[in-house]
C-alpha positions as CSV (number, residue, x, y, z in Angstrom):
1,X,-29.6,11.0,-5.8
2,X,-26.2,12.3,-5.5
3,X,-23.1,10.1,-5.2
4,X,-20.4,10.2,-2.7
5,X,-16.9,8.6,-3.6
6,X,-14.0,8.2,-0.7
7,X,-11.0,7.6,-1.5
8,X,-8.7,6.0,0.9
9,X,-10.2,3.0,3.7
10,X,-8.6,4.5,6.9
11,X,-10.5,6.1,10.0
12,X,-11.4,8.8,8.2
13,X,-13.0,7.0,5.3
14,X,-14.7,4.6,8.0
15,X,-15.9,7.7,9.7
16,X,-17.3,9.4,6.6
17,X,-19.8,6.4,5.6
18,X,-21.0,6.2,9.0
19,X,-21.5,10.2,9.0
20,X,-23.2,10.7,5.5
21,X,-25.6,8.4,6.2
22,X,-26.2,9.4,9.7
23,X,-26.6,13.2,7.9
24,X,-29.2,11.4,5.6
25,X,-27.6,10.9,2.7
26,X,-30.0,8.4,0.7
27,X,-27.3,8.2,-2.0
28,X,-24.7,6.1,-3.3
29,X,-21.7,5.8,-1.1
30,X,-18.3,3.9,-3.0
31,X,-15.0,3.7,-0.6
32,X,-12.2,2.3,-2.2
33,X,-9.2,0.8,-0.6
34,X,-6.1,-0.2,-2.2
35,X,-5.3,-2.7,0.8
36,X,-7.7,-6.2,0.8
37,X,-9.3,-4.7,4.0
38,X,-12.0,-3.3,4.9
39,X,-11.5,0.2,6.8
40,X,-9.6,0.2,9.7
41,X,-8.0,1.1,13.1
42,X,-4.3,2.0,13.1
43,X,-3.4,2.9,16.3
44,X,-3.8,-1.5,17.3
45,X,-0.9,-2.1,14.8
46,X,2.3,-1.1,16.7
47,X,0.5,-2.5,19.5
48,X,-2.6,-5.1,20.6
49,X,-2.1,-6.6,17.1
50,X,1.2,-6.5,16.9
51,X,1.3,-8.4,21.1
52,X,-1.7,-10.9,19.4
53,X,-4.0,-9.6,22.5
54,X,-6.3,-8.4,19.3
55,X,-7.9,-10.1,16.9
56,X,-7.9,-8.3,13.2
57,X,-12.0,-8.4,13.7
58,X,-11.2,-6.0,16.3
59,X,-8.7,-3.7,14.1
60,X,-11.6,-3.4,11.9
61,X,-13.3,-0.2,12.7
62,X,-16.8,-1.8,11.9
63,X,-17.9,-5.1,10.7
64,X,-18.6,-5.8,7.0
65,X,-22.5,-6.3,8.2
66,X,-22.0,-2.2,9.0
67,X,-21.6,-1.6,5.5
68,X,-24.1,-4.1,3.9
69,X,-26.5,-2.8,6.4
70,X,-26.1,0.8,5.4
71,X,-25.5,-0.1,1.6
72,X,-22.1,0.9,1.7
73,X,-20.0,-0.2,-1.7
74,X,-17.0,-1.0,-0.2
75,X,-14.0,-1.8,-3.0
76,X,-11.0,-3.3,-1.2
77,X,-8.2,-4.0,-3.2
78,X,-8.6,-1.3,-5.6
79,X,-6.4,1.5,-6.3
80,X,-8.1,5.1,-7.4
81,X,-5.0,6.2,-9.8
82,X,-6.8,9.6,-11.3
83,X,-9.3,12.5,-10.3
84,X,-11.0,14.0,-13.1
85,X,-12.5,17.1,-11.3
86,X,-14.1,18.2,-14.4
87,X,-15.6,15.2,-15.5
88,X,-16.6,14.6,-12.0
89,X,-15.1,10.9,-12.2
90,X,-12.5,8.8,-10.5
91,X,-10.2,5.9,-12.4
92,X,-9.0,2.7,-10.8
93,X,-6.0,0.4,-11.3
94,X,-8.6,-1.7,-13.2
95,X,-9.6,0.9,-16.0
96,X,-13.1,1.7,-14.1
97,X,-14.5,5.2,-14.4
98,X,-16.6,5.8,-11.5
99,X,-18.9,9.8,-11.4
100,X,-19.2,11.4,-8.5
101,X,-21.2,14.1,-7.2
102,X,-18.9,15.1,-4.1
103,X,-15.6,13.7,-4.0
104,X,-13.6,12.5,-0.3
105,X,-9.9,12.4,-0.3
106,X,-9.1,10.1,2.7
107,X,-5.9,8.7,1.4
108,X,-3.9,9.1,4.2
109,X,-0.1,8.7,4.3
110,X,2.6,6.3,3.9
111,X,6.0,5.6,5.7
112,X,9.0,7.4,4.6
113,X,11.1,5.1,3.3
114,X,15.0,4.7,4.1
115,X,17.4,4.3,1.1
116,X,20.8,3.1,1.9
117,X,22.9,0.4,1.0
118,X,21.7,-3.0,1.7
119,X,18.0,-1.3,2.6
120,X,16.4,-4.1,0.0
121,X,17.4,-7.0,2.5
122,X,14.5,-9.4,3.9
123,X,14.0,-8.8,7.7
124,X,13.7,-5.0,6.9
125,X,10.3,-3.6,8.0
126,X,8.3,-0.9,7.9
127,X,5.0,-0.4,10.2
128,X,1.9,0.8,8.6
129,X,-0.4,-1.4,7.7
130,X,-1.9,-4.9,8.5
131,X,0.1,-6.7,6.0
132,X,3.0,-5.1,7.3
133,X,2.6,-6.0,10.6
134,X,1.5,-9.8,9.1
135,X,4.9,-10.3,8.1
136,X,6.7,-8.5,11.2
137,X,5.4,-11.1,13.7
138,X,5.7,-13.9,11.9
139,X,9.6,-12.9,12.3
140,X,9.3,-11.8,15.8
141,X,10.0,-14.8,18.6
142,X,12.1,-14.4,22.3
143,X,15.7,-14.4,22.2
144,X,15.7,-12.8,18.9
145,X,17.1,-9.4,18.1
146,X,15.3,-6.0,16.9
147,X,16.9,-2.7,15.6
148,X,14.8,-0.2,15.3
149,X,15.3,3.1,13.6
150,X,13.7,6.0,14.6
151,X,12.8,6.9,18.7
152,X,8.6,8.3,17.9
153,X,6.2,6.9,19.3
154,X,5.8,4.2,17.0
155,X,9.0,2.8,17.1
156,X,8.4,3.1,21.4
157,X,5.4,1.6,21.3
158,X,6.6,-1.5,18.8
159,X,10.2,-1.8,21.3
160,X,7.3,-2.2,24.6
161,X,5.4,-5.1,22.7
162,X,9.4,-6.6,21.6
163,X,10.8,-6.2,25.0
164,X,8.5,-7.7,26.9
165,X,8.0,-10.7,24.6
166,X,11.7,-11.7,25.5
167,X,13.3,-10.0,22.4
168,X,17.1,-7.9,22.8
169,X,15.5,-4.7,21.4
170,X,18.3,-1.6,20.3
171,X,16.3,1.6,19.1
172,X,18.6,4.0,17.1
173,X,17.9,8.0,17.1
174,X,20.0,10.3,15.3
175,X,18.7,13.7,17.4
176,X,19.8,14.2,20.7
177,X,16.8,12.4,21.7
178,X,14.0,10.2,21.9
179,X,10.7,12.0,21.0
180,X,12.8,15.0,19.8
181,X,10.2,16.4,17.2
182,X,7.4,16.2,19.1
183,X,8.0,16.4,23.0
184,X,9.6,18.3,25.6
185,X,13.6,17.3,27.0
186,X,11.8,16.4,30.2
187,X,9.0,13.7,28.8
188,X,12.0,12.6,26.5
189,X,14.2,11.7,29.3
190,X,11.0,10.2,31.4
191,X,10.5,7.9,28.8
192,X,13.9,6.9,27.9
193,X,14.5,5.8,31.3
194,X,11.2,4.0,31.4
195,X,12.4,1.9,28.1
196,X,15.9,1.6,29.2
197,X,14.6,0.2,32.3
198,X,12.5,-2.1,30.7
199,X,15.6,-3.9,29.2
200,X,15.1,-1.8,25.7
201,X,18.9,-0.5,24.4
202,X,18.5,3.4,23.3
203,X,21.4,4.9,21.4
204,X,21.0,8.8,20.5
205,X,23.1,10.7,18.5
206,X,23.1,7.5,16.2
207,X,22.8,7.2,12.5
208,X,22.3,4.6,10.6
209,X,24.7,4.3,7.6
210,X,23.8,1.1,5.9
211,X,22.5,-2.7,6.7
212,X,24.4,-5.6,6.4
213,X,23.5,-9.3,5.0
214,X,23.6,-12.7,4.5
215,X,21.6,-14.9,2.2
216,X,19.3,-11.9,1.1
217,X,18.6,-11.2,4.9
218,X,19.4,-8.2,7.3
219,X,22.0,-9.7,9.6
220,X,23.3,-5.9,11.0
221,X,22.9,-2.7,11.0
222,X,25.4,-0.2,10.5
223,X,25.9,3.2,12.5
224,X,29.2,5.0,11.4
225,X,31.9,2.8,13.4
226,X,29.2,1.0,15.1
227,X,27.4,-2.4,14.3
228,X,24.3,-4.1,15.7
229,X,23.6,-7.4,15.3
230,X,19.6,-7.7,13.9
231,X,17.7,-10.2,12.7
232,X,14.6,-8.0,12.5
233,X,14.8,-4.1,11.3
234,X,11.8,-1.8,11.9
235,X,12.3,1.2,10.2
236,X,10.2,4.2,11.8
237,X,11.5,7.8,10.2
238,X,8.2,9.7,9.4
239,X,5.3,9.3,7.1
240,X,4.2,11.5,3.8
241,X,1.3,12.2,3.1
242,X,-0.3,11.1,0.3
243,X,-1.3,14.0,-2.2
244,X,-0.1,12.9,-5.4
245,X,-3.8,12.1,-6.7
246,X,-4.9,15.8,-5.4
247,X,-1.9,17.5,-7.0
248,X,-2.2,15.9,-10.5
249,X,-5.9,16.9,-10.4
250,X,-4.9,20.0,-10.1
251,X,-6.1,21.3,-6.1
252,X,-4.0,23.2,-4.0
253,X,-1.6,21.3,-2.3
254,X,1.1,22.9,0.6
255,X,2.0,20.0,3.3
256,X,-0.5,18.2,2.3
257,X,-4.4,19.1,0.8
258,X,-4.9,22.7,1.9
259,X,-8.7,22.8,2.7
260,X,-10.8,25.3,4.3
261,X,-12.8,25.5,7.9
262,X,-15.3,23.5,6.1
263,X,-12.8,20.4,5.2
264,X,-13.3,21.6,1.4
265,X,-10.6,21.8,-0.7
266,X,-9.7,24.6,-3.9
267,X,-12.8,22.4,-5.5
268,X,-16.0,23.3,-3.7
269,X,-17.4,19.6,-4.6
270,X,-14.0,17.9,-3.4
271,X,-13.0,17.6,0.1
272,X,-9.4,15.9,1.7
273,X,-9.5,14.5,5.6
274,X,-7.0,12.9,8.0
275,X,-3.5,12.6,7.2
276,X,-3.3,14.6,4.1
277,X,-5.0,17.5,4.9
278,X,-3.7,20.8,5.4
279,X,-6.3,22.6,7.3
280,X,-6.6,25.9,9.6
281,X,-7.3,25.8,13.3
282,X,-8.9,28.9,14.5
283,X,-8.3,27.8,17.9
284,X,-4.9,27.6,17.5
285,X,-4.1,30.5,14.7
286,X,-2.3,28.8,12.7
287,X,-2.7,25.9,9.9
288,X,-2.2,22.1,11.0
289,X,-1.6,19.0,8.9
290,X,-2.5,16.3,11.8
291,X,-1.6,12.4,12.0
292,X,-3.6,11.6,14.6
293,X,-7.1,9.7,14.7
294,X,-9.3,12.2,16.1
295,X,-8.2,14.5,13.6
296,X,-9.2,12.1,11.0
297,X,-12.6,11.5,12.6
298,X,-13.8,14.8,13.2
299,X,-13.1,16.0,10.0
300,X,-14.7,13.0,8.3
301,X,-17.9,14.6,10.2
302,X,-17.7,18.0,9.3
303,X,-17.1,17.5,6.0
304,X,-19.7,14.8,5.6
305,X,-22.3,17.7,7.5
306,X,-21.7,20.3,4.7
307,X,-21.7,17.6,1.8
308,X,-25.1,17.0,2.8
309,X,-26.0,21.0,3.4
310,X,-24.8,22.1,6.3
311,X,-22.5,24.9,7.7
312,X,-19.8,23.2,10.2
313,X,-17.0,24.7,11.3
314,X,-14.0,22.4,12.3
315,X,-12.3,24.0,14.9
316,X,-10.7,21.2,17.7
317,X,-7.8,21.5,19.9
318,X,-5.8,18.6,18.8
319,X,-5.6,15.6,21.1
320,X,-3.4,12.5,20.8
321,X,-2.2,9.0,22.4
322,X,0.1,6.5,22.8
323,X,0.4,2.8,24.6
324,X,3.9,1.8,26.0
325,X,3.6,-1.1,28.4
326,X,0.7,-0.7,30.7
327,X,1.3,3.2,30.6
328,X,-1.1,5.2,28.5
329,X,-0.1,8.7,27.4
330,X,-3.1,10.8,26.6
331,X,-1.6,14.3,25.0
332,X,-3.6,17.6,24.3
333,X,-2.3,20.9,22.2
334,X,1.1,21.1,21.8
335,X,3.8,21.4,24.3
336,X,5.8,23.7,22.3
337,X,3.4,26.2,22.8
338,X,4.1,26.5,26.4
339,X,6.4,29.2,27.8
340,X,5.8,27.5,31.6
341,X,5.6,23.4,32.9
342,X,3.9,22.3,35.9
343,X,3.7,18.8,37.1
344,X,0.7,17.5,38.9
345,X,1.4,14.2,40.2
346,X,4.3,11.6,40.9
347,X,6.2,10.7,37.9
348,X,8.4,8.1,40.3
349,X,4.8,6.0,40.2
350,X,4.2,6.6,36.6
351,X,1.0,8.6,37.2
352,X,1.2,12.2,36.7
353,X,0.3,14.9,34.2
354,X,2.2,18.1,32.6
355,X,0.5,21.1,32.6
356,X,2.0,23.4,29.9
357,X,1.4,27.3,29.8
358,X,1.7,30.5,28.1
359,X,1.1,33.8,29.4
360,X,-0.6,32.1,32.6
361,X,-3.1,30.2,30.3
362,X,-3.2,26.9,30.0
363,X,-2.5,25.6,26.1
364,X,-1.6,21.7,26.8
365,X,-1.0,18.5,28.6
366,X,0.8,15.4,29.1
367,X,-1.6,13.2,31.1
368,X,0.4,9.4,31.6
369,X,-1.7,6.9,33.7
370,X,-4.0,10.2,34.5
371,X,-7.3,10.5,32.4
372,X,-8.9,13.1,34.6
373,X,-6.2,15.4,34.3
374,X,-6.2,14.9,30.4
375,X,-10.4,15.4,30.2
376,X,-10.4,18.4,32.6
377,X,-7.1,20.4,30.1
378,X,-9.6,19.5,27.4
379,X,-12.0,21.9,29.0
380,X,-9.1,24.3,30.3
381,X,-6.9,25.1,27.1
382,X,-6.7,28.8,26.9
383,X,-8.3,29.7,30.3
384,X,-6.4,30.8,33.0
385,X,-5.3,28.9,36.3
386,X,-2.9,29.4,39.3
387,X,0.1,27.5,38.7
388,X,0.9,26.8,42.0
389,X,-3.1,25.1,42.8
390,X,-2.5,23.6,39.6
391,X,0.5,21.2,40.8
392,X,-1.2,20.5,44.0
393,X,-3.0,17.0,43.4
394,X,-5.3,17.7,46.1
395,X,-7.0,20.7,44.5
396,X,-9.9,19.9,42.7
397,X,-9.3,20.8,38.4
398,X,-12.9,21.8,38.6
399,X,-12.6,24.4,41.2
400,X,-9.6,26.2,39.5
401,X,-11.2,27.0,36.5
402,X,-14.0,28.6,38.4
């Protein structure tokens, strides 16, 4: 019987033991994780867990029982540090050589670190795992102050949870705006109004030059001339994929792991998921390196399909989310992609969607507070619509595609 190795204990990884065995793999699976956990949902961190409305049980993205069940070796705690693609074998931290017979890279990325002076102070955070977010709350009480550098999503979602638990949050952005990289001007200004209304402090056209300190701790952060008083710093600039194991073995690497349709990767026996990999979309035309969950999940199924002999395709438009106070922003394609908006809905009650075309066909959509909107442009992307029926909220989604 052949045996499967994953590296990496994210959603991908998760997904990929579930799928091999739902595939019928009768094989060893191995999944080792360099954190003390077993896989796990990301998406809770900057959020439920972060609030305490969630449990770490539910973070988990199945219970340990899942994996004794299914005689799943799961290794947490233990770093892979080589691929021998050769000698078909994996080494750990510990000195273990471990053979495979098909090889998953699920390793995922990490946070892009910020090096300037005084970035080695206590208080100074970075958001990507649990133990990260262990050691934010425990700092994290009312009345206390937050920076936080960088306006994404995460650092939006993590200034909702601050704000409303009665801390003075200040979120610093260097670009003109919130959102800048990955959103239109209009959704950036919707949702810096919705923060600044909530009592959250944006400053744009902001960067950071240093932090200051006081007994080994962050006491402010430093913007050119300007100075905010902190005794917690969240830094959220960007992740990097990690490739480093992938390039010293020797695979083609370009933005992360380039694979093909089939999730494989310049090895036929090894294939990279999620975060790291660089894969094409025919959909789309173009190749994608995604950081989004859905991503992560659907290619942990393809791949795990033609490990165990079939011939799937991954081709998905790609969807993603976000949760900022009781708002949930549902997002499908890319907005950049559109050459034409169209609003459906009533952005004054914080329920409305963005239709975004090209050439009179739909290619994506902003859905806030409107899941109908976001299942239907699921089923519309690249089919054509009336712009005009579209932004009528008593036309029927259905009925224009027809």
């Amino acid at each position: 019987m052949s045996t499967v190795v994953i590296i990496g204990a994210g959603h991908g990884a998760g997904q990929a033991a579930a799928s091999l065995r739902q595939e019928g793999h009768e094989g060893p699976i191995i999944i080792f994780g360099d954190e003390a956990h077993i896989p796990y949902q990301r998406p809770p961190l900057s959020k439920q867990y972060l609030s305490g409305e969630q449990p770490i049980e539910r973070v988990y993205l199945r219970p340990q029982k899942f994996y004794d069940d299914k005689d799943v070796d799961v290794r947490t705690g233990v770093r892979v540090t080589a691929i021998d693609p050769e000698g078909r074998t994996v080494t750990t931290d510990g000195g273990e050589t471990v053979a495979w017979d098909h090889l998953i890279i699920a390793t995922g990325s990490r946070a892009r670190i910020l090096n300037i002076e005084g970035s080695d102070l206590g208080g100074i955070h970075y958001l990507r795992t649990i133990g990260d977010v262990d050691a934010i709350r425990e700092e994290m009480g009312e009345g206390k102050k937050l920076v936080i550098v960088g306006g994404g999503y995460i650092g939006l979602e993590v200034a909702s949870v601050a704000v409303e638990s009665g801390m003075e949050v200040h979120v610093i952005e260097m670009e003109d705006r919130i959102l800048q990289r990955v959103t239109t001007p209009e959704m950036s200004a919707y949702y810096h109004n919705l923060h600044t209304s909530r009592g959250v402090n944006i400053h744009t056209n902001t960067g950071v030059s240093g932090f200051e300190g006081a007994d080994g701790r962050v006491t402010a952060v430093k913007a050119g001339e300007q100075r905010f008083a902190a005794d917690v710093v969240i830094v959220g600039i960007g992740i990097i994929p990690n490739i480093e194991l992938a390039q010293d073995a020797g695979l083609t690497c370009d933005n992360g792991i380039v694979v093909d349709d089939h999730c494989r990767t310049s090895n036929p026996d090894i294939y990279a998921i999620g975060d790291c990999s660089n894969h094409p979309n025919p959909l789309l035309g173009r190749r994608l390196r995604l950081e989004s969950v859905p991503n992560a999940m659907e290619q942990a199924r393809v791949a795990c399909a033609n490990i165990c002999g079939g011939d799937k395709v991954y081709a998905s438009i790609p969807w993603f989310w976000s949760d900022q106070y009781e708002l949930k922003l549902q997002m499908v394609g890319f907005s950049a992609d559109g050459d034409q908006q169209v609003l459906r809905g009533d952005q004054a009650a914080n329920q409305f969607a963005v239709f975004y075309l090209k050439d009179g066909n739909v290619v994506a959509a902003d859905a806030v507070n409107s899941p109908k909107e976001f299942m239907m442009c699921k089923q519309m992307i690249g089919k054509p619509v009336d712009a005009q029926k579209l932004a009528d909220p008593d036309q029927d989604l259905k009925a224009l595609m027809q």
